[in-house]
C-alpha positions in Angstrom: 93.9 -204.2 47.6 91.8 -201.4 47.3 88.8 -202.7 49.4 91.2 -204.3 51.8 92.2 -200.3 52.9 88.7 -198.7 52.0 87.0 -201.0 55.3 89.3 -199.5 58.0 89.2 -195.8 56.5 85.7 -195.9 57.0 85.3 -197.4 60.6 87.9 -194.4 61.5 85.6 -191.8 59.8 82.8 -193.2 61.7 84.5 -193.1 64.5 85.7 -189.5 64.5 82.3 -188.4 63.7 80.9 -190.0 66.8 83.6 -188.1 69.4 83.2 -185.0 67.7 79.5 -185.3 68.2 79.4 -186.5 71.5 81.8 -183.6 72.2 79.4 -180.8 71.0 76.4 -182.2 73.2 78.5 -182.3 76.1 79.3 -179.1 75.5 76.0 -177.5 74.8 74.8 -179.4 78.1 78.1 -178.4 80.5 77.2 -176.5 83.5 79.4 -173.9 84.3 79.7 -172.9 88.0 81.0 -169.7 89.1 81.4 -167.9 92.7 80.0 -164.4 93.2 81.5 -162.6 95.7 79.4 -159.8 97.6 79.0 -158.6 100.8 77.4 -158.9 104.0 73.6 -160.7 104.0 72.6 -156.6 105.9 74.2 -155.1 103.7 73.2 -154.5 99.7 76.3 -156.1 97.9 74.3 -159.4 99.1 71.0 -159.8 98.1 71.8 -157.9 94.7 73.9 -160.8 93.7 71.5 -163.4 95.2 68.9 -161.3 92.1 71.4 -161.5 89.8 72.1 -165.5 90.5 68.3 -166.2 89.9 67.9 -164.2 87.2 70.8 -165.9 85.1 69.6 -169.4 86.2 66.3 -168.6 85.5 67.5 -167.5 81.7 69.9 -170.1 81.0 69.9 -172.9 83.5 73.7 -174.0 82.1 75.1 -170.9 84.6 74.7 -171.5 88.1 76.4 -168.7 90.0 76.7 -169.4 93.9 76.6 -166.4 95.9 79.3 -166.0 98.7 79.5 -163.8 102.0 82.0 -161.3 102.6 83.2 -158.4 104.0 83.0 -156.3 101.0 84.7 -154.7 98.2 88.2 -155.5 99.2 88.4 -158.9 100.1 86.2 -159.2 97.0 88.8 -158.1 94.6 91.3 -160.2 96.9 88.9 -163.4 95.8 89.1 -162.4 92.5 92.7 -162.6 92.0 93.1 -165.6 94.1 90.1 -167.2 91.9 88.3 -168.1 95.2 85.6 -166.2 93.1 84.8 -165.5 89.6 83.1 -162.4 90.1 82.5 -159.9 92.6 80.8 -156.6 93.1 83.2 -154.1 94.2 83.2 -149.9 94.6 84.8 -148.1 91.9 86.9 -146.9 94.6 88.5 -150.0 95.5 92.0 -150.8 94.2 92.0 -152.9 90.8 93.8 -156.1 90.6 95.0 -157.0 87.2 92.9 -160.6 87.2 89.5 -158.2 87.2 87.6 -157.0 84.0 84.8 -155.0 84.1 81.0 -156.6 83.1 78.2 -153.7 83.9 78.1 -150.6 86.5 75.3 -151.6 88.8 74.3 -148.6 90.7 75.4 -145.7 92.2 76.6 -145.2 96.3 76.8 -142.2 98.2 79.4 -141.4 101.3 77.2 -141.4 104.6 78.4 -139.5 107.6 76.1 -139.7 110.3 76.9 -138.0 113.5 75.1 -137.5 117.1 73.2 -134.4 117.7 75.3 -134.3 121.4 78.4 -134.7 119.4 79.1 -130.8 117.9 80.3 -132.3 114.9 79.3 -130.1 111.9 82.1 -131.2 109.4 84.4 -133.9 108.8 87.5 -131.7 110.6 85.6 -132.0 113.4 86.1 -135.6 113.6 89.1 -134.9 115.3 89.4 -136.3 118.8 85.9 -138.2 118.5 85.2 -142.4 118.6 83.9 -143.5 115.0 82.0 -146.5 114.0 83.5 -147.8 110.4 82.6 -151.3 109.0 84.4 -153.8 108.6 87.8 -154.1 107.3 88.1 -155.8 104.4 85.2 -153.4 103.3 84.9 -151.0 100.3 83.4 -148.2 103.3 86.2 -149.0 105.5 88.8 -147.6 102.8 86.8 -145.2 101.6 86.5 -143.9 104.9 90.3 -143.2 104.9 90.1 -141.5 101.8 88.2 -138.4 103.2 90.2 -138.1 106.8 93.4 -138.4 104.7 91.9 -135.9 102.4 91.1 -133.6 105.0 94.3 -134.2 107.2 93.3 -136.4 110.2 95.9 -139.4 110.9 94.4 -142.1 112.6 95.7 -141.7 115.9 93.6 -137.6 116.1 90.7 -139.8 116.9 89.3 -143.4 118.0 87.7 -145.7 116.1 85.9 -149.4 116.0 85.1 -151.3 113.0 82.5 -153.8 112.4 79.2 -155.1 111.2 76.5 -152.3 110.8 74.0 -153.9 113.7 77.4 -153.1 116.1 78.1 -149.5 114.6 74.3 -148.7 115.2 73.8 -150.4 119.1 77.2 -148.0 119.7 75.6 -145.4 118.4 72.2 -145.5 120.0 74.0 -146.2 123.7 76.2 -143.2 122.4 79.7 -145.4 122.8 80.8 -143.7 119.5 80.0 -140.1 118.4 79.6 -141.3 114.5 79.1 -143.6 112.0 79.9 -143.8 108.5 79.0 -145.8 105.4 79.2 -146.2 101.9 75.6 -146.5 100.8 72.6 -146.3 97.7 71.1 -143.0 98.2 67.7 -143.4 100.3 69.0 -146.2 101.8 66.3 -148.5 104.3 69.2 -149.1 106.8 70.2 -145.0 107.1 66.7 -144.6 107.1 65.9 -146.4 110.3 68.9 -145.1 111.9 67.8 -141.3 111.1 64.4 -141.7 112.1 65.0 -143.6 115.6 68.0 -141.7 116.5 68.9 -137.8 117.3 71.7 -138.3 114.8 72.1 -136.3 111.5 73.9 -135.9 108.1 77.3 -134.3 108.1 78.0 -133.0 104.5 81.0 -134.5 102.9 82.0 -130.7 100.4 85.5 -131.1 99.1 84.6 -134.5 96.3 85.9 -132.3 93.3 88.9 -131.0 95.3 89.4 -135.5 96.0 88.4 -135.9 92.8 91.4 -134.3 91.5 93.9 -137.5 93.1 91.2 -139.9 93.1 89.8 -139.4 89.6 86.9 -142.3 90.2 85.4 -140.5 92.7 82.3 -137.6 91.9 80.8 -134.8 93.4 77.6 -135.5 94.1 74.1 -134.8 96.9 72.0 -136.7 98.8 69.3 -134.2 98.1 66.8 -132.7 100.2 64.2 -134.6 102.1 66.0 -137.7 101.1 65.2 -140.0 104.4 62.3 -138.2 105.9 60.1 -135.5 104.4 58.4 -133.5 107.4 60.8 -132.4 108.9 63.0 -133.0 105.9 66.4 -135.2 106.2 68.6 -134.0 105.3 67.2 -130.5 105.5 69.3 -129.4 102.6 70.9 -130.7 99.4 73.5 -132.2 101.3 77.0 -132.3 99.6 78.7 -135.4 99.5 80.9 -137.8 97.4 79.6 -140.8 95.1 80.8 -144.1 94.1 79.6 -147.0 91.7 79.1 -150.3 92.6 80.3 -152.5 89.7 79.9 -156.1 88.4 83.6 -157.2 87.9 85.0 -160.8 86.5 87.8 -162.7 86.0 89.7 -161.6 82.5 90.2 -165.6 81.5 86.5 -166.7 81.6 85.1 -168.0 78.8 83.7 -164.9 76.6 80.7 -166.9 75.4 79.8 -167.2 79.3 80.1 -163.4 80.1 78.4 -162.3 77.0 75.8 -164.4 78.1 75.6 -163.1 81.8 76.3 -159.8 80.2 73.1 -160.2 78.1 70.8 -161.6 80.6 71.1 -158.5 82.5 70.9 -156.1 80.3 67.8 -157.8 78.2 66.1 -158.9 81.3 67.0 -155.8 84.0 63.0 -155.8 84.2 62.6 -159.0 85.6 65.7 -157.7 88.0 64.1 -154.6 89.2 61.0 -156.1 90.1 63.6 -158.3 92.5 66.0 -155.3 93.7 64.9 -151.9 92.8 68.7 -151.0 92.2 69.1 -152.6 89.1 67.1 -150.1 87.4 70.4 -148.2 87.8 72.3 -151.1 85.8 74.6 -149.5 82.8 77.3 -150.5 80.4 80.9 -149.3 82.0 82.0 -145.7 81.1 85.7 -144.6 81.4 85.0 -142.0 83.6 83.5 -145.0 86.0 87.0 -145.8 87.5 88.6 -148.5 88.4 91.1 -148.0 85.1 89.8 -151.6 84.0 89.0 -152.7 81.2 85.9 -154.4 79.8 85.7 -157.9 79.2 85.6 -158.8 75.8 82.8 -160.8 76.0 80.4 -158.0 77.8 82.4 -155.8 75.1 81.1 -158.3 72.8 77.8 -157.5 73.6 77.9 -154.1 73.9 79.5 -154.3 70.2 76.3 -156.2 68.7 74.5 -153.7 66.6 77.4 -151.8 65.8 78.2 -152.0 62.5 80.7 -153.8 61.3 84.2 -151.6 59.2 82.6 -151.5 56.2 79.2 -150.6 56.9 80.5 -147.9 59.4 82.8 -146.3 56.8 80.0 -147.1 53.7 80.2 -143.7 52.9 84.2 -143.0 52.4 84.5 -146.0 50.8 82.0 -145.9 47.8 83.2 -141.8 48.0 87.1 -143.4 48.1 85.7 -146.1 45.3 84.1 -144.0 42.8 87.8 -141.9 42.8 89.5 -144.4 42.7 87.2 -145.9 39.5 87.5 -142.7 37.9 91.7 -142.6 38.5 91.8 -145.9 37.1 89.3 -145.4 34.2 91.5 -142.2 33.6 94.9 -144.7 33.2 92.9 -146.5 31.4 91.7 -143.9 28.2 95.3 -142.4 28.8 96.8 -145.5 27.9 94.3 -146.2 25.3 95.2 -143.3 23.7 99.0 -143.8 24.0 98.6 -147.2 22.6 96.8 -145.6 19.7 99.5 -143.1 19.2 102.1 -145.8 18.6 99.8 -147.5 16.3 99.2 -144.6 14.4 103.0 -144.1 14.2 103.5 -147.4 12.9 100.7 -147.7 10.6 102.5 -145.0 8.8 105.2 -146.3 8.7 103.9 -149.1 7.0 102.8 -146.9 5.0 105.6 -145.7 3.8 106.9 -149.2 3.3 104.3 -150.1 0.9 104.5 -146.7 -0.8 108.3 -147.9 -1.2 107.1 -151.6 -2.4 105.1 -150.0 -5.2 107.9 -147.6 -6.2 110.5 -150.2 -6.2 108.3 -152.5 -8.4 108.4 -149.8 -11.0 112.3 -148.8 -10.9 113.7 -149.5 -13.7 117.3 -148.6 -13.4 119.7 -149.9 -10.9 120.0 -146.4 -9.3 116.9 -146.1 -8.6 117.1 -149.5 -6.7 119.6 -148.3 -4.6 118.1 -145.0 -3.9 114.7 -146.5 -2.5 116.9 -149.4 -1.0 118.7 -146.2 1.0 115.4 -145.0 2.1 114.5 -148.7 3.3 117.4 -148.2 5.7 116.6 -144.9 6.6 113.4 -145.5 7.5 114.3 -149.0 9.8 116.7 -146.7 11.8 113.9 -144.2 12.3 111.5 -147.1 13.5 114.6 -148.6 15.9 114.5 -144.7 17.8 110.9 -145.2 18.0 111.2 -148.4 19.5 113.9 -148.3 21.6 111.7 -144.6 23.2 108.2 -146.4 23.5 106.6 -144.8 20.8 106.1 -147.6 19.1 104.8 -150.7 20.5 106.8 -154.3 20.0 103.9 -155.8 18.3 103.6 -152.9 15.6 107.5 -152.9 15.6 107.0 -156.8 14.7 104.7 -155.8 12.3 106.7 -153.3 10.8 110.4 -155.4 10.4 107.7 -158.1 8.6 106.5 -155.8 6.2 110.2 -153.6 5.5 111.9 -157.2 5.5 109.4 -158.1 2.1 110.0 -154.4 0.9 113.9 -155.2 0.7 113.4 -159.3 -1.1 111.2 -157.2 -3.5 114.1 -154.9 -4.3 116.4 -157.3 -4.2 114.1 -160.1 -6.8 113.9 -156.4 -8.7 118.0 -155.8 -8.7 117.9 -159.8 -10.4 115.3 -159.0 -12.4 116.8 -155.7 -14.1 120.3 -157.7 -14.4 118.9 -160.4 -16.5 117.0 -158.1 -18.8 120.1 -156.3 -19.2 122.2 -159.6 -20.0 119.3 -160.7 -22.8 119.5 -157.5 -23.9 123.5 -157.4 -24.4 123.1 -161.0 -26.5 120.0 -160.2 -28.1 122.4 -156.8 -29.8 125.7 -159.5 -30.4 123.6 -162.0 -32.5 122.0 -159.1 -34.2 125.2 -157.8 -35.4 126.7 -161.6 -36.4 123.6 -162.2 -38.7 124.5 -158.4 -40.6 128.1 -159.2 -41.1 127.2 -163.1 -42.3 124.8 -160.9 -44.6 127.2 -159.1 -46.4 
């Protein structure tokens, strides 16, 4: 009966073994795919995420990230919460959606004003009643750029303005169809570069970022410093004031941990390899609170990040053998007090035991019935004394145990010692009547 249910037990053990292994392969050879959305192929966003998509291939060959085209920062966060993308590089300036997490801050971007030397602008006010070239909505420098005329009071009908790719901003600007341009860029940027050197345009500086910084807390204060596209004549000609940004690598909050820590970890352990693609990355850094966005980190890049630190207990080694040894030293404390205590009630009871058998002795040597009754008196006396002990802990219930034992024989002893005086007393009383009947059968 046994063997009949043994056969089938097995073949479902063998079984179950099998899927659960053909489950873990599959799942150390899955693939995962993910979307990375970025920005415009002129633009940086781009060909940073098409380094960042080799790299990870290159490391692990399980994650194949597809870059995709966009407009920029918005639309990016916009395919993040609609999951048309699983990550996205977005400025810090850009309004969070609660899908995103936070992986790495990439690099750093600068505010770019760029004005024509006809136009007799000299400050951002001066924008007023002047035709500006912004990119293209949808872009993290298109709402940036409303930012700074809000901030310094210009509505948009005080002035005109197109938006579109950069190659349309700069043929306006060099046919002098718009008066300005502006852009969200890396500092020493190749594009602003060409535009300053082939055209009479300039820097405009960009001074109140702490005074924005106050509402829009992820913005800084920050230069584009002296010399910074050209160096004879230097461009700008002066450390020019302006506000800064991060670019950031964001990511959907329900992918796999596992998978960012991964991605998280191939660019952080491999940035080398990354730099020698796209100088930027030397820039890469783990998120900061001060870095905007009011996200938070993933937990797996988190994860990462968390790897060398040490765990409760070895973080808090210190208080814990201090806390230990006290508390060793409390309980060892307890421990001799109660010692101690215990020895007390011993002590207590061993004299009364004491007592006891000092009472055994003198009962075993009372010869009258008085003095029976006296010690018997004293028995009593003391068990009363031993019940107050007792009854206020200082004496323990073994010794009490102990103790009734040993005053329990004390009072058969006087009792077998009552019998035994009465019957001497009774051979005594006939031993003096046959006495006297012999001396009157005498006479």
């Amino acid at each position: 009966m046994q063997n009949k249910f043994m056969l089938p037990v097995a073949l479902l053990s063998v079984v179950l073994i099998g899927v659960f292994g053909w489950n873990v392969h599959q799942d150390t050879q899955r693939v995962y795919e993910l979307t990375l959305a970025t920005g415009s192929k002129t633009g940086y966003y781009y060909p940073f995420g098409q380094a960042i998509a080799e790299l990870v291939f290159q490391q692990n060959p399980r994650l194949r990230i597809k870059v995709l085209e966009t407009e920029g920062s918005e639309e990016n966060m916009r395919r993040l919460q609609a999951n048309e993308a699983q990550l996205a590089i977005v400025q810090n300036d850009t309004v969070a959606v609660p899908e995103a997490r936070v992986i790495a801050s990439l690099f750093k971007e600068v505010f770019h004003l760029i004005v024509s030397e006809q136009s007799g602008i000299q400050s951002v006010s001066d924008l007023k009643g002047k035709h500006i070239a912004l990119m293209a909505q949808g872009s993290g420098s298109y709402s940036s750029f409303w930012l700074v005329s809000k901030h310094y009071g210009l509505k948009p009908s005080d002035f005109q303005f197109t938006a579109g790719s950069w190659t349309e901003a700069t043929k306006l600007f060099v046919s002098g169809e718009v008066d300005a341009i502006f852009r969200v860029q890396p500092p020493g940027s190749d594009l602003v570069s060409d535009l300053l050197q082939n055209t009479p345009g300039k820097l405009v500086p960009i001074d109140q970022a702490a005074a924005m910084k106050i509402k829009l807390p992820y913005l800084q204060a920050d230069l584009i410093p002296k010399g910074t596209y050209k160096g004879d004549p230097a461009v700008p000609d002066v450390d020019l004031p302006t506000v800064g940004v991060e670019a950031t690598l964001l990511v959907r909050k329900d992918i796999d941990p596992v998978i960012v820590k991964e991605i998280t970890r191939i660019l952080f352990e491999h940035r080398r390899n990354l730099v020698a693609t796209n100088s930027l990355a030397a820039m890469i850094s783990q998120p900061s609170e001060s870095g905007g966005l009011a996200l938070p980190v993933h937990e797996g890049a988190q994860a990462y990040f968390d790897r060398e630190k040490p765990d409760f207990l070895a973080a808090n080694s210190d208080v814990i053998g201090l806390s230990f040894s006290f508390v060793t030293l409390f309980v060892s404390w307890l421990w001799q007090l109660r010692a101690r205590f215990l020895q007390k009630q011993k002590n207590r009871a061993d004299k009364f035991n004491l007592i006891i058998l000092n009472l055994i002795q003198r009962i075993r040597q009372a010869g009258t019935f008085d003095e029976i009754d006296q010690l018997q008196e004293e028995l009593f006396e003391i068990f009363k004394q031993v019940i107050g002990d007792w009854d206020e802990d200082r004496i323990d219930s073994d010794s009490f145990h102990s103790f009734t034992f040993t005053w329990e024989t004390a009072l058969k002893i006087a009792s077998e010692r009552e019998k035994l005086l009465r019957n001497s007393s009774l051979v005594s009383h006939d031993l003096k009547a046959d006495l006297t009947a012999v001396k009157k059968l005498g006479k």
